[in-house]
Structures are given as structure tokens and as C-alpha cells.
PDB file of N, CA, C and O in Angstrom:
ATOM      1  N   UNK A   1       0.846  -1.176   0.000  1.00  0.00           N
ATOM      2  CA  UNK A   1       0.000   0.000   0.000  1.00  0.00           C
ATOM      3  C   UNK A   1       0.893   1.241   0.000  1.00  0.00           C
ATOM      4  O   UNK A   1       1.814   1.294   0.815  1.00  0.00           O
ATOM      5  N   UNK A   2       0.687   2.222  -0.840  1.00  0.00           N
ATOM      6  CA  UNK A   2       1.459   3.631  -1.090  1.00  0.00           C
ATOM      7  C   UNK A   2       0.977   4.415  -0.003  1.00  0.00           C
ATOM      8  O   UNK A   2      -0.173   4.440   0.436  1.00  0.00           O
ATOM      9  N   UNK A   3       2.184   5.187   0.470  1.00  0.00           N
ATOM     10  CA  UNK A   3       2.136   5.782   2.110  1.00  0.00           C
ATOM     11  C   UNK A   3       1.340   7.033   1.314  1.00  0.00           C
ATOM     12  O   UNK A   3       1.722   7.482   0.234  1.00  0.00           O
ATOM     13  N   UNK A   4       0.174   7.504   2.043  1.00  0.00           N
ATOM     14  CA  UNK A   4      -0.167   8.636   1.270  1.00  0.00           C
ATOM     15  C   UNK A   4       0.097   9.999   2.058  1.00  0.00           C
ATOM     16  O   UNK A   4      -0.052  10.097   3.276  1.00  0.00           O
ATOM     17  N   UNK A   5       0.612  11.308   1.007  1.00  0.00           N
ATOM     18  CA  UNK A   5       1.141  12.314   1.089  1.00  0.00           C
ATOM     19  C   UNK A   5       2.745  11.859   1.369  1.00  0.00           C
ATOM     20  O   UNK A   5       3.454  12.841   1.145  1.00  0.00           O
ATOM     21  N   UNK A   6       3.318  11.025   1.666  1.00  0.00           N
ATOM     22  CA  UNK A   6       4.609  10.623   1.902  1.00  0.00           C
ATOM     23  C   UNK A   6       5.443  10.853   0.670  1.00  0.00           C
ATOM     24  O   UNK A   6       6.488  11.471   0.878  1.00  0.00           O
ATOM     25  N   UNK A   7       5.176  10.447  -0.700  1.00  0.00           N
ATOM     26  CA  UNK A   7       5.978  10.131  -1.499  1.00  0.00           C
ATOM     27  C   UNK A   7       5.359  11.000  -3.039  1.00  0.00           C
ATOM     28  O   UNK A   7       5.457  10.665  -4.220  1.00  0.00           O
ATOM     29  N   UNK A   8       4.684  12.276  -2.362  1.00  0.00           N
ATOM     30  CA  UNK A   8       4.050  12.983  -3.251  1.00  0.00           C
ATOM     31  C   UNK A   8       4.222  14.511  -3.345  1.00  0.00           C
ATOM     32  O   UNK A   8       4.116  15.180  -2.317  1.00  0.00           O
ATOM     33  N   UNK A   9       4.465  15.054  -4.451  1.00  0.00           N
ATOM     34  CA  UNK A   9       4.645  16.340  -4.780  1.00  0.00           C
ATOM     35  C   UNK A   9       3.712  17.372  -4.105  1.00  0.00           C
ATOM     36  O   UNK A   9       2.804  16.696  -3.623  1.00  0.00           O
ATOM     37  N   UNK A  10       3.480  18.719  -3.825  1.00  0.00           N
ATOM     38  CA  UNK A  10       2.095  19.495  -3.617  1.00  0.00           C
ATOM     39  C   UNK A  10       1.699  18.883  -5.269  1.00  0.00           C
ATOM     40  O   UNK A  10       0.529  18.562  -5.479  1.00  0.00           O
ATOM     41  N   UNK A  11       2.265  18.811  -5.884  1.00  0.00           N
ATOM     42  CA  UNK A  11       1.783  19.421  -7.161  1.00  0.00           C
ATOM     43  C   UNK A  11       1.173  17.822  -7.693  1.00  0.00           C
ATOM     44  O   UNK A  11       0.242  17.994  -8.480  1.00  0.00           O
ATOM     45  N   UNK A  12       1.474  16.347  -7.451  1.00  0.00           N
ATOM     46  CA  UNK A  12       0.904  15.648  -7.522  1.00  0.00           C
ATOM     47  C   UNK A  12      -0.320  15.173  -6.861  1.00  0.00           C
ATOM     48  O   UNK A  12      -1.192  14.488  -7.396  1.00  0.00           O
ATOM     49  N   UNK A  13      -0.304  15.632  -5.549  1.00  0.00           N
ATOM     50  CA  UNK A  13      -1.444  15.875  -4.634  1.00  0.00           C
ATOM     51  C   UNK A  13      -2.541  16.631  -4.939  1.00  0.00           C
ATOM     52  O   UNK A  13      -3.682  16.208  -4.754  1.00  0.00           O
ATOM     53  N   UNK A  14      -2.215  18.090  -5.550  1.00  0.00           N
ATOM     54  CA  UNK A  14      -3.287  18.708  -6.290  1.00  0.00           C
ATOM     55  C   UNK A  14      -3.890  18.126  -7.314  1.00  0.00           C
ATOM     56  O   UNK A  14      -5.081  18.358  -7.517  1.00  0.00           O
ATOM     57  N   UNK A  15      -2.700  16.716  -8.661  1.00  0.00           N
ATOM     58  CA  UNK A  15      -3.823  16.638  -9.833  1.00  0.00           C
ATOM     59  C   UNK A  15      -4.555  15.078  -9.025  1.00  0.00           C
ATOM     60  O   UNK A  15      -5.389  14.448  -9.675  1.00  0.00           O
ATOM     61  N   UNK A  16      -4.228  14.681  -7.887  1.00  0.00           N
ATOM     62  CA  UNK A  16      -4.909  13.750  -7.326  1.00  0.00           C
ATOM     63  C   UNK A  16      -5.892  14.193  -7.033  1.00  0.00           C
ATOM     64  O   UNK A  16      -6.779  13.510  -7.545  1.00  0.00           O
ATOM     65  N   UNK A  17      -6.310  15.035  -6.439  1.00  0.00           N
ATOM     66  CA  UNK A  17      -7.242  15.734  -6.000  1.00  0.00           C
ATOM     67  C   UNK A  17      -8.209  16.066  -7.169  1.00  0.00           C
ATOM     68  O   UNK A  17      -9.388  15.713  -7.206  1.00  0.00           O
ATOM     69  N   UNK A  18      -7.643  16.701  -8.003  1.00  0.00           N
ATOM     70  CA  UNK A  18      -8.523  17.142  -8.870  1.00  0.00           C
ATOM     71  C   UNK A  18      -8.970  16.210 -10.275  1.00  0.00           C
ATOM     72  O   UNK A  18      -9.817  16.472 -11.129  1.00  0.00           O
ATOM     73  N   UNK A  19      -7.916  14.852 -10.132  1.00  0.00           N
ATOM     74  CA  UNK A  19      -8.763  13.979 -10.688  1.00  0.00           C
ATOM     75  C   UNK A  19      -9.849  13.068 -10.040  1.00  0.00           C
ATOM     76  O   UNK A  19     -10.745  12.444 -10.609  1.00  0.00           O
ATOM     77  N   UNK A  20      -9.676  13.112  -9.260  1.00  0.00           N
ATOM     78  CA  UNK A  20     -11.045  12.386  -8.001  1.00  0.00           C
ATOM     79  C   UNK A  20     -12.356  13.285  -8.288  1.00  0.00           C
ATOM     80  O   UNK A  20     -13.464  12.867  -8.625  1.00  0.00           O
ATOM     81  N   UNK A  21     -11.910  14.781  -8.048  1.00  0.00           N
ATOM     82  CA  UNK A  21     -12.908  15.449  -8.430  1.00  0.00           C
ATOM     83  C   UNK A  21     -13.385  15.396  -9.579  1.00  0.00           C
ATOM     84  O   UNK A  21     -14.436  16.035  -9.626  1.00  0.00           O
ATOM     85  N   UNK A  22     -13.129  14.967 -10.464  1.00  0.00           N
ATOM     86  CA  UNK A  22     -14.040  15.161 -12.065  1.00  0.00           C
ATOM     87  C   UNK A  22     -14.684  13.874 -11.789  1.00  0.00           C
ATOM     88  O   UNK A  22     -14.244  12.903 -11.173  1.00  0.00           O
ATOM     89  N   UNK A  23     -15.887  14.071 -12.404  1.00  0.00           N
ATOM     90  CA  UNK A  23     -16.630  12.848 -12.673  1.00  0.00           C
ATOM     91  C   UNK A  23     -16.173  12.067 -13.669  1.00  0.00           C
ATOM     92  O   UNK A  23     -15.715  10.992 -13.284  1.00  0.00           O
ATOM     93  N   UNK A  24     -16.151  12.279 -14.898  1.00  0.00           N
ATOM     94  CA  UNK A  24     -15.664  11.233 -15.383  1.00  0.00           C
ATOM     95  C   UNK A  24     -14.046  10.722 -15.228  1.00  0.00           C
ATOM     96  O   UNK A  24     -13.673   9.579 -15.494  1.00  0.00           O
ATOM     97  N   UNK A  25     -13.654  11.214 -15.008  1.00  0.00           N
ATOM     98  CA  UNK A  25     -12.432  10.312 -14.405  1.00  0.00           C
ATOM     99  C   UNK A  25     -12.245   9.242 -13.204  1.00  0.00           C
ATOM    100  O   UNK A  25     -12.226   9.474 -11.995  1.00  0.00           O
ATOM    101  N   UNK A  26     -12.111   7.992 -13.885  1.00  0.00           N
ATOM    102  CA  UNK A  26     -12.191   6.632 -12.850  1.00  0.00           C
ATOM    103  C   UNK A  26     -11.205   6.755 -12.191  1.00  0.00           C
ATOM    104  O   UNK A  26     -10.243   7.468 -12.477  1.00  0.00           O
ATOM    105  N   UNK A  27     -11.322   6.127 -11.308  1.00  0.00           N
ATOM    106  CA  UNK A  27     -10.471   5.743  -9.750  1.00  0.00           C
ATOM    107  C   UNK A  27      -9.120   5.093 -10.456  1.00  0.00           C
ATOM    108  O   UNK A  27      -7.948   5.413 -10.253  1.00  0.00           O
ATOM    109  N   UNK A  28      -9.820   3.748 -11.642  1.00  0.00           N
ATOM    110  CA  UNK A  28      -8.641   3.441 -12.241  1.00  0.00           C
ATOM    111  C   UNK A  28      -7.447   3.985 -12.757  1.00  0.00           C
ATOM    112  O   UNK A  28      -6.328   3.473 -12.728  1.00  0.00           O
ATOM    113  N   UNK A  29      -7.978   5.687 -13.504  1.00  0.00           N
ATOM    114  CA  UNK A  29      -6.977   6.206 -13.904  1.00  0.00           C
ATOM    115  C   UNK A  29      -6.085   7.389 -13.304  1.00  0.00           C
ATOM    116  O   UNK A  29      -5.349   8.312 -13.654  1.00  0.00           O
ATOM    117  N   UNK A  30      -6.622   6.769 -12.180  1.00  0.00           N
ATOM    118  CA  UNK A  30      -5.920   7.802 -10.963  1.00  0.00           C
ATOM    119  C   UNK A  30      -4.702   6.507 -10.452  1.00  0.00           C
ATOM    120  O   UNK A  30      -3.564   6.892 -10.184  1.00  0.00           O
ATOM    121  N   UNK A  31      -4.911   5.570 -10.387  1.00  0.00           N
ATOM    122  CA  UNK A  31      -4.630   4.251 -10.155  1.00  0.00           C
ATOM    123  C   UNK A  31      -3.596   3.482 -10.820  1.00  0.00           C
ATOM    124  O   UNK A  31      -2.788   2.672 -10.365  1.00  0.00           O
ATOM    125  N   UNK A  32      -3.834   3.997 -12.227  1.00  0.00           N
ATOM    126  CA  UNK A  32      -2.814   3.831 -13.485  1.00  0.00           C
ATOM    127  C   UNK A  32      -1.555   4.793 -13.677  1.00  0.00           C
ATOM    128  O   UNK A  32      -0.409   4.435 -13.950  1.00  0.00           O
ATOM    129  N   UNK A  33      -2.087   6.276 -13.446  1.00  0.00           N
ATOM    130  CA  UNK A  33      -1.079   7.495 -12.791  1.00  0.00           C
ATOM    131  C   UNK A  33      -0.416   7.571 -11.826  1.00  0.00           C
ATOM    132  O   UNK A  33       0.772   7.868 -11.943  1.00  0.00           O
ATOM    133  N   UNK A  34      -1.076   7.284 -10.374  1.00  0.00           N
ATOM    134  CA  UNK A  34      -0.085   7.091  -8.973  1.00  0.00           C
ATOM    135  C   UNK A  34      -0.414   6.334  -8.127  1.00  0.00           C
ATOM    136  O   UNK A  34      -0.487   6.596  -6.926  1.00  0.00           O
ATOM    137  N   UNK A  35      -0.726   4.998  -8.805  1.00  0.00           N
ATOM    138  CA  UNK A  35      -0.469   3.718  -7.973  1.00  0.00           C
ATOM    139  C   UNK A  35      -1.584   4.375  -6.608  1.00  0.00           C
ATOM    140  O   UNK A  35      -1.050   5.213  -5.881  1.00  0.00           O
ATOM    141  N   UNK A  36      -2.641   4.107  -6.383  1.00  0.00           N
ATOM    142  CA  UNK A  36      -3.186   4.351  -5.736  1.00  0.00           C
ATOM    143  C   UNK A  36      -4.605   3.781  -5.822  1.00  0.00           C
ATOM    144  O   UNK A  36      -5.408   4.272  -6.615  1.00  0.00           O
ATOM    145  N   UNK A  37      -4.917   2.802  -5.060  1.00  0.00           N
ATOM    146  CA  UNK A  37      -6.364   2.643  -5.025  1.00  0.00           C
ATOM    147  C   UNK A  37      -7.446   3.211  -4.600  1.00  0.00           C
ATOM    148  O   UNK A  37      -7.396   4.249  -3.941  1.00  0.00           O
ATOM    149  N   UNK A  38      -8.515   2.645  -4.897  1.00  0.00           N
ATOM    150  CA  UNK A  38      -9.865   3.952  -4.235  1.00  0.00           C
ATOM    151  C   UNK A  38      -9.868   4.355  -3.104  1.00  0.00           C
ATOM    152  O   UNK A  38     -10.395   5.402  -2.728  1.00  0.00           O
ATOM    153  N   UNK A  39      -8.973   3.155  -2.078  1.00  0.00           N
ATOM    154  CA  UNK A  39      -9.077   3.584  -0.662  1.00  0.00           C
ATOM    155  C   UNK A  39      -7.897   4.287  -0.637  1.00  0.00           C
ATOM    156  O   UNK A  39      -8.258   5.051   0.258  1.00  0.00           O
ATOM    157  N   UNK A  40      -7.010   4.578  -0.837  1.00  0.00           N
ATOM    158  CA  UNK A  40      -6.123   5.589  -0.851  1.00  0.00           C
ATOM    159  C   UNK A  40      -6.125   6.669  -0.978  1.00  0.00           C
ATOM    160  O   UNK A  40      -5.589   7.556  -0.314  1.00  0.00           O
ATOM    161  N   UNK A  41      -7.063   6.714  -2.323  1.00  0.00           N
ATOM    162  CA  UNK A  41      -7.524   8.375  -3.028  1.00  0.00           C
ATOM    163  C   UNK A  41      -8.741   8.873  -2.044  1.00  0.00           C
ATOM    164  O   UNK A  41      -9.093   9.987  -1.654  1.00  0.00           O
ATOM    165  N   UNK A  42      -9.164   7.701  -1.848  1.00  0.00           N
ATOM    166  CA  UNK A  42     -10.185   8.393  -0.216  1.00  0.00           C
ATOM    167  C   UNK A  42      -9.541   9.273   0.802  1.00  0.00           C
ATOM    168  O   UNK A  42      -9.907  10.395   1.155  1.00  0.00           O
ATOM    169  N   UNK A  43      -8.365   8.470   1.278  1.00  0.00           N
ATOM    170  CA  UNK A  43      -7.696   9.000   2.272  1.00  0.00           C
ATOM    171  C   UNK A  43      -7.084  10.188   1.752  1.00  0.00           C
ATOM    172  O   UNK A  43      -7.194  11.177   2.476  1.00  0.00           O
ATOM    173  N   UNK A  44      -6.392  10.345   0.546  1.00  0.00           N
ATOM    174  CA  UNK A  44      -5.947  11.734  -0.071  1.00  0.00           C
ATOM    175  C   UNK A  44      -6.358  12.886   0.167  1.00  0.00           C
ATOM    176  O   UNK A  44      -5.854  13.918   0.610  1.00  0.00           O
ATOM    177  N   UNK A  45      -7.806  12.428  -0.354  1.00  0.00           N
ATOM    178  CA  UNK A  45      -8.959  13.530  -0.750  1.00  0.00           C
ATOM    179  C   UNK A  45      -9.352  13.885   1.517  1.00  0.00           C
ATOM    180  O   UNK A  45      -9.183  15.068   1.812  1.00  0.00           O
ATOM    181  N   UNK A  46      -9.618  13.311   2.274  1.00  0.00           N
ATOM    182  CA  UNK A  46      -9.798  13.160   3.297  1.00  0.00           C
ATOM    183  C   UNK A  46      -9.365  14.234   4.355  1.00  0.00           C
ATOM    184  O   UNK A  46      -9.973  14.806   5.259  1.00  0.00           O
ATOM    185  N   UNK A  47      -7.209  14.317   3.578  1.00  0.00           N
ATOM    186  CA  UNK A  47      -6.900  15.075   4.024  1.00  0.00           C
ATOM    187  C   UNK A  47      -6.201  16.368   3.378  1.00  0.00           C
ATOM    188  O   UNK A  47      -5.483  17.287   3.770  1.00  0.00           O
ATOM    189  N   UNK A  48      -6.708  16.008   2.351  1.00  0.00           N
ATOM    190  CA  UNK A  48      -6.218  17.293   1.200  1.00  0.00           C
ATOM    191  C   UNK A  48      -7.297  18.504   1.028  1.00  0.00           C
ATOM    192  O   UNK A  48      -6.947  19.615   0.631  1.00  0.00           O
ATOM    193  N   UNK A  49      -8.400  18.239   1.305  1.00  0.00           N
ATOM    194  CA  UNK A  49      -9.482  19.523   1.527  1.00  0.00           C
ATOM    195  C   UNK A  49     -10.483  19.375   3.093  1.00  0.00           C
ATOM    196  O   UNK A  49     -10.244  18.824   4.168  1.00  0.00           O
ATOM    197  N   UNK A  50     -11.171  19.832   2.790  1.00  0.00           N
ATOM    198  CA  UNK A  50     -12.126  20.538   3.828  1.00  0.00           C
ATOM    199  C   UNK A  50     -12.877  19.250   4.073  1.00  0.00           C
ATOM    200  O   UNK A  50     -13.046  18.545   3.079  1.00  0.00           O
ATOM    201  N   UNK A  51     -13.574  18.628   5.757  1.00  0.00           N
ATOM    202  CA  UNK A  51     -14.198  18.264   5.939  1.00  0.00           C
ATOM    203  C   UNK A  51     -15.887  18.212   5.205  1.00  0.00           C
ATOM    204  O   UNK A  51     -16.614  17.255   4.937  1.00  0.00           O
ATOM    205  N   UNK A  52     -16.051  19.533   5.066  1.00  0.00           N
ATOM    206  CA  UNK A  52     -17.585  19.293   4.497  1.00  0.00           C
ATOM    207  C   UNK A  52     -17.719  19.507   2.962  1.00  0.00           C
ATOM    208  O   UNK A  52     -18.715  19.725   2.272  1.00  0.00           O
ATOM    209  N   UNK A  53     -16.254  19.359   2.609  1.00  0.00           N
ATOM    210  CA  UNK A  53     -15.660  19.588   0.857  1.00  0.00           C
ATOM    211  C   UNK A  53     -15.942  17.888   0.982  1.00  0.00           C
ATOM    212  O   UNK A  53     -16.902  17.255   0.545  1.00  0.00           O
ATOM    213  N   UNK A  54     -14.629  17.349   1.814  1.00  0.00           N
ATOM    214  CA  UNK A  54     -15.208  15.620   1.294  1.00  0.00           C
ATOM    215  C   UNK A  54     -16.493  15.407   1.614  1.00  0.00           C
ATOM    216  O   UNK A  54     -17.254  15.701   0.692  1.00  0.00           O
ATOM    217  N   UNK A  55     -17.089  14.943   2.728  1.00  0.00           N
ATOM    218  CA  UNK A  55     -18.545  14.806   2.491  1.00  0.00           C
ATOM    219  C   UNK A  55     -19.316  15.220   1.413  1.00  0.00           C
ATOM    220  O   UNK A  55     -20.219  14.399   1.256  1.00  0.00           O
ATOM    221  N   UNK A  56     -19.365  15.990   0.714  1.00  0.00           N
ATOM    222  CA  UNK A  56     -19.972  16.013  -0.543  1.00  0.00           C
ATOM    223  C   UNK A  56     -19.510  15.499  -1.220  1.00  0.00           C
ATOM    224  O   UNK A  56     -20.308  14.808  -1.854  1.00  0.00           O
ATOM    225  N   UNK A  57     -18.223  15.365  -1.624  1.00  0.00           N
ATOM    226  CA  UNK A  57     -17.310  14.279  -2.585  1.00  0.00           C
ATOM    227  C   UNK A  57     -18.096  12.724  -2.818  1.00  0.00           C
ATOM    228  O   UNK A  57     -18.487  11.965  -3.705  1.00  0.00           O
ATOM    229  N   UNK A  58     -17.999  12.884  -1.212  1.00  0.00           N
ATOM    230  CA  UNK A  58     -18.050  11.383  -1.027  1.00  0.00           C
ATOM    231  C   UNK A  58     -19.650  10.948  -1.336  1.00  0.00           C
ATOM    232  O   UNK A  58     -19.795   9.855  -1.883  1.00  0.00           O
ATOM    233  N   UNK A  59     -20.867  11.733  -1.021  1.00  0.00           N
ATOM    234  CA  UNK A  59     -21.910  11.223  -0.995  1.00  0.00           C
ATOM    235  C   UNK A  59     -21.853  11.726  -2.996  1.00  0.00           C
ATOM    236  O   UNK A  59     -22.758  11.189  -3.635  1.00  0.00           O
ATOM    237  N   UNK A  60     -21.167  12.382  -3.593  1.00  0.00           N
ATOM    238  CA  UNK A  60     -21.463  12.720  -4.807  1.00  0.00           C
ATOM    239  C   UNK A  60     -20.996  11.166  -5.851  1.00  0.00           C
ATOM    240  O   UNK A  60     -21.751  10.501  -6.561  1.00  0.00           O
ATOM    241  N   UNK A  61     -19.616  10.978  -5.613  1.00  0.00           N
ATOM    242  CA  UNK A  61     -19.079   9.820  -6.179  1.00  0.00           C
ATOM    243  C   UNK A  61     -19.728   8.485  -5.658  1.00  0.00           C
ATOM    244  O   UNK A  61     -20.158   7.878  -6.639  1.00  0.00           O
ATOM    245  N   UNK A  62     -19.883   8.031  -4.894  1.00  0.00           N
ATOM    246  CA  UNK A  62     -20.895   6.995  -4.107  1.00  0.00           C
ATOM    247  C   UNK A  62     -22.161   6.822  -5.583  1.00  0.00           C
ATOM    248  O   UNK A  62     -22.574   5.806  -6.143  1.00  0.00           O
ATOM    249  N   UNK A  63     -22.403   7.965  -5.768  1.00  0.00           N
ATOM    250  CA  UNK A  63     -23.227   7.377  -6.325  1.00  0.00           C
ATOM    251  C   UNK A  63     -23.279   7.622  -8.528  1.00  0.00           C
ATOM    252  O   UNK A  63     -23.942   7.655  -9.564  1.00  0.00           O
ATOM    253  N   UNK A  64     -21.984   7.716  -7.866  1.00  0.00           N
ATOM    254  CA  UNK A  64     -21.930   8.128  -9.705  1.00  0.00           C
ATOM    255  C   UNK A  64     -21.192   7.223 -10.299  1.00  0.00           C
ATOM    256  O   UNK A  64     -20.061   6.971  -9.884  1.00  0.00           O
ATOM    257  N   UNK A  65     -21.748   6.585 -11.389  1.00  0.00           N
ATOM    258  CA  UNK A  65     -21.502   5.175 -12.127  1.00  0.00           C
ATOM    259  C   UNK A  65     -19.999   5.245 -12.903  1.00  0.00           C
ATOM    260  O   UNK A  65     -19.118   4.387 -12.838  1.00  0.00           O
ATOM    261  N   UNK A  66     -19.958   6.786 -13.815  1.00  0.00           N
ATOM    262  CA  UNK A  66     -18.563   6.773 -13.838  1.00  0.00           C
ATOM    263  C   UNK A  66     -16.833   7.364 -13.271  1.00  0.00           C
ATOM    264  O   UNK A  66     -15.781   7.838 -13.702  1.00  0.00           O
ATOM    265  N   UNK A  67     -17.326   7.038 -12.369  1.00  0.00           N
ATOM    266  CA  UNK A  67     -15.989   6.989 -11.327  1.00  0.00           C
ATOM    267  C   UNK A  67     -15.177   5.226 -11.172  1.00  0.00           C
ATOM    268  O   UNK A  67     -14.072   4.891 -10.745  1.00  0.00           O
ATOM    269  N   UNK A  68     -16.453   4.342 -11.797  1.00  0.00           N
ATOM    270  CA  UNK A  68     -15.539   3.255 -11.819  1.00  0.00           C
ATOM    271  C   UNK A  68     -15.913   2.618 -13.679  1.00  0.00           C
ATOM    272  O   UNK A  68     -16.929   2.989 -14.266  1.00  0.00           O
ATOM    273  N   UNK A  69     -15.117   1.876 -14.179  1.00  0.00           N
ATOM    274  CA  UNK A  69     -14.937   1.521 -14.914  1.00  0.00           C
ATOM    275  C   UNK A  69     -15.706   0.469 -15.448  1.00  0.00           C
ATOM    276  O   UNK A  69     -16.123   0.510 -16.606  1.00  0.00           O
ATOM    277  N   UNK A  70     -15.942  -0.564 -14.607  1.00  0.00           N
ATOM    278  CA  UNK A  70     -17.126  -1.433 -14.655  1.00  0.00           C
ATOM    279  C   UNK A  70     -18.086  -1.446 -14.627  1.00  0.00           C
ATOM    280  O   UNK A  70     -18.850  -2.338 -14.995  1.00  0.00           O
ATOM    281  N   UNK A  71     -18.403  -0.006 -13.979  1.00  0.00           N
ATOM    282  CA  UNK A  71     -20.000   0.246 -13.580  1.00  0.00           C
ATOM    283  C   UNK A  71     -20.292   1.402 -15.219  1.00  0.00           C
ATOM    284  O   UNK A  71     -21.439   1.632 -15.603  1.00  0.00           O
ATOM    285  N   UNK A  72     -19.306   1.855 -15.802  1.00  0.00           N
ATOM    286  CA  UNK A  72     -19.227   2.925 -16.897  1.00  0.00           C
ATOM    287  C   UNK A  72     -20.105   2.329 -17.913  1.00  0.00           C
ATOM    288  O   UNK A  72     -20.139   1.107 -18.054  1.00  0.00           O
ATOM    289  N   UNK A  73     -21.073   3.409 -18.887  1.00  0.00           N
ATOM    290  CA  UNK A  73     -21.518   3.035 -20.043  1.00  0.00           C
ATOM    291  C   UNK A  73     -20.520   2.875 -21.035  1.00  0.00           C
ATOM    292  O   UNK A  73     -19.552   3.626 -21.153  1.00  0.00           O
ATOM    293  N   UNK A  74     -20.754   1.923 -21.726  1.00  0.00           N
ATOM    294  CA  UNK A  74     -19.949   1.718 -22.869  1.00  0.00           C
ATOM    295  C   UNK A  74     -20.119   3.165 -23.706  1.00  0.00           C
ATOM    296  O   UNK A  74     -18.994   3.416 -24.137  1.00  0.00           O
ATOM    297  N   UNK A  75     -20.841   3.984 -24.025  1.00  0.00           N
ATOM    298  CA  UNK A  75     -20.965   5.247 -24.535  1.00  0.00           C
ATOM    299  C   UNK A  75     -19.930   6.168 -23.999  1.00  0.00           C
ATOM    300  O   UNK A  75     -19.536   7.234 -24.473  1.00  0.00           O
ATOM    301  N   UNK A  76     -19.598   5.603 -23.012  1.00  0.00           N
ATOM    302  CA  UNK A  76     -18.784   7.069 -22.030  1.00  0.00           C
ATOM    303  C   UNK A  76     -16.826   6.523 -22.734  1.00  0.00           C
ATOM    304  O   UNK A  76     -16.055   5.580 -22.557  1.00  0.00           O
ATOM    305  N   UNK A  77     -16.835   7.210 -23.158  1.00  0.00           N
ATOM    306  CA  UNK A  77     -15.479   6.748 -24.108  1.00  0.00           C
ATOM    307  C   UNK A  77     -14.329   7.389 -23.154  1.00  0.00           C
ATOM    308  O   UNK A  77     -13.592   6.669 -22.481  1.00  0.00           O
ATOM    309  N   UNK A  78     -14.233   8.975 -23.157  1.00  0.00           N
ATOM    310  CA  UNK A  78     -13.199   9.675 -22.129  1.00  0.00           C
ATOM    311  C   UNK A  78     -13.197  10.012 -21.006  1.00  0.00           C
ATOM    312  O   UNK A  78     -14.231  10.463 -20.513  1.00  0.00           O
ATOM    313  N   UNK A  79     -12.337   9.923 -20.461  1.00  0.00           N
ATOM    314  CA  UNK A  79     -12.334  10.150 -19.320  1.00  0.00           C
ATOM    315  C   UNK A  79     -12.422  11.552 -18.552  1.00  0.00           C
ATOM    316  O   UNK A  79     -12.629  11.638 -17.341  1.00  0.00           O
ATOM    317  N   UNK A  80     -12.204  12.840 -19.574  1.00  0.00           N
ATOM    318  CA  UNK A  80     -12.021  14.058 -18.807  1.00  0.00           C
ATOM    319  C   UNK A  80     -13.333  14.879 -20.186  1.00  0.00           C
ATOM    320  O   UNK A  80     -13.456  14.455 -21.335  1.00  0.00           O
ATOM    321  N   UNK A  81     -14.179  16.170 -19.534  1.00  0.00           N
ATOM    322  CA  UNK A  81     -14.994  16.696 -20.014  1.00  0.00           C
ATOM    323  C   UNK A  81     -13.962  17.142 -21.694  1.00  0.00           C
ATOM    324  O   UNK A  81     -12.788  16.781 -21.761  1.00  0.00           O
ATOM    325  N   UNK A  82     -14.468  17.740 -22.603  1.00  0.00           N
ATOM    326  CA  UNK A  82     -14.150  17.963 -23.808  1.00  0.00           C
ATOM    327  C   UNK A  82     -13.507  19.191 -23.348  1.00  0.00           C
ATOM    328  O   UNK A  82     -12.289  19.208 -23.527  1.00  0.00           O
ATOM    329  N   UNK A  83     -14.141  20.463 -22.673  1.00  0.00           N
ATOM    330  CA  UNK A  83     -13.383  21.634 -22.172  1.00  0.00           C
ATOM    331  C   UNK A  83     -12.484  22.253 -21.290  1.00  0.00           C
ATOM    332  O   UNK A  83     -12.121  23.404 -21.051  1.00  0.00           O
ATOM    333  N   UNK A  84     -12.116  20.548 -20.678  1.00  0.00           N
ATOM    334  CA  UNK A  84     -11.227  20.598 -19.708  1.00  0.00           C
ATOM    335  C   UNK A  84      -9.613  20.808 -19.924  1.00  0.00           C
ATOM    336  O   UNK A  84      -8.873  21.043 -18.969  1.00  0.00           O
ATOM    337  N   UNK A  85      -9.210  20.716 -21.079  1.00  0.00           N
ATOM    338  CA  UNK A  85      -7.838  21.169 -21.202  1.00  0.00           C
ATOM    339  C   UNK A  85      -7.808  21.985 -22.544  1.00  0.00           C
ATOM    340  O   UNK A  85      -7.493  21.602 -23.671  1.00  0.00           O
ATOM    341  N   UNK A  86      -8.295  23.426 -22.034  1.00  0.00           N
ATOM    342  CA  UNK A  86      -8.481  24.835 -23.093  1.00  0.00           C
ATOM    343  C   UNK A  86      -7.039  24.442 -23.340  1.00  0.00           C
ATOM    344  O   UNK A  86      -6.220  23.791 -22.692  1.00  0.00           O
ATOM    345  N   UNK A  87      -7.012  25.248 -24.843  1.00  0.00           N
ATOM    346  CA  UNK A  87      -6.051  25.791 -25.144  1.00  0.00           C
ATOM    347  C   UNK A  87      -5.408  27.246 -24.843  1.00  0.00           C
ATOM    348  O   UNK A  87      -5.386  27.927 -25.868  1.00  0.00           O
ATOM    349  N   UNK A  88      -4.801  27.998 -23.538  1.00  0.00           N
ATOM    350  CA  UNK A  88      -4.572  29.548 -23.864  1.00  0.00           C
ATOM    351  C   UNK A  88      -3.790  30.417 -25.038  1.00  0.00           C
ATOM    352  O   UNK A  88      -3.801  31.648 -25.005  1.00  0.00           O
TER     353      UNK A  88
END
């Protein structure tokens, strides 16, 4: 199990964070990026923002189908929204 915040950048901690936060981005490909399973990225997220920031996280992803991969529609092809990496 990967020690969490131990062996992590601010700056990898932030796109952990903020890939947990997007909906379509699975746990897997947080998982595939920094070795980290769902219960890990739990604990990340746990202590990387605000108490009543996770609680919403948590009751939001709980129930959203694509955060995992198995539970994903075959329709749902990418993983990150179309406007998520503007060009400036």
C-alpha cells in the first residue's frame, strides 16, 4: 500500500485531487497514474481539503456510475470533459 502524502509532490497531490474530483475520471486512472487505489484516493482527498468539501465528494461519487470503470456506459469513451484542457 502507497504511504499517502509521503511520497508525493504538492503538485501531484493537487492533480490527485482534482482527478477524483471530475466525474468522469475513474479511480482506475488515478490508479494507473499514482499507484493508488480507491481507498487511498479516499484517504488523499480526506486530508487534502475541507471536511464538508469531502462529504460532498463522497456522498457525490458513491453514487456516480462513472468513477468506476465497470459500472461505466460503454458510450462514455473519455475520461475528462471535452473543455477541460483549453487551449490559452
Amino acid at each position: 500500500m502507497a504511504k499517502v502524502g509521503k511520497n508525493f509532490t504538492e503538485s501531484d497531490l493537487s492533480r490527485i485531487v482534482e482527478m477524483a474530483w471530475e466525474d468522469r475520471t475513474p479511480f482506475e486512472a488515478i490508479e494507473r497514474s499514482f499507484s493508488l487505489n480507491e481507498a487511498a484516493v479516499i484517504r488523499v482527498m480526506r486530508k487534502q481539503i475541507k471536511p464538508s468539501s469531502f462529504r460532498l465528494w463522497r456522498q457525490r461519487v458513491t453514487s456516480r456510475k462513472t468513477k468506476h470503470l465497470m459500472l461505466r456506459s460503454p458510450d462514455v469513451s473519455r475520461g475528462y470533459c471535452a473543455t477541460q484542457y483549453k487551449q490559452r
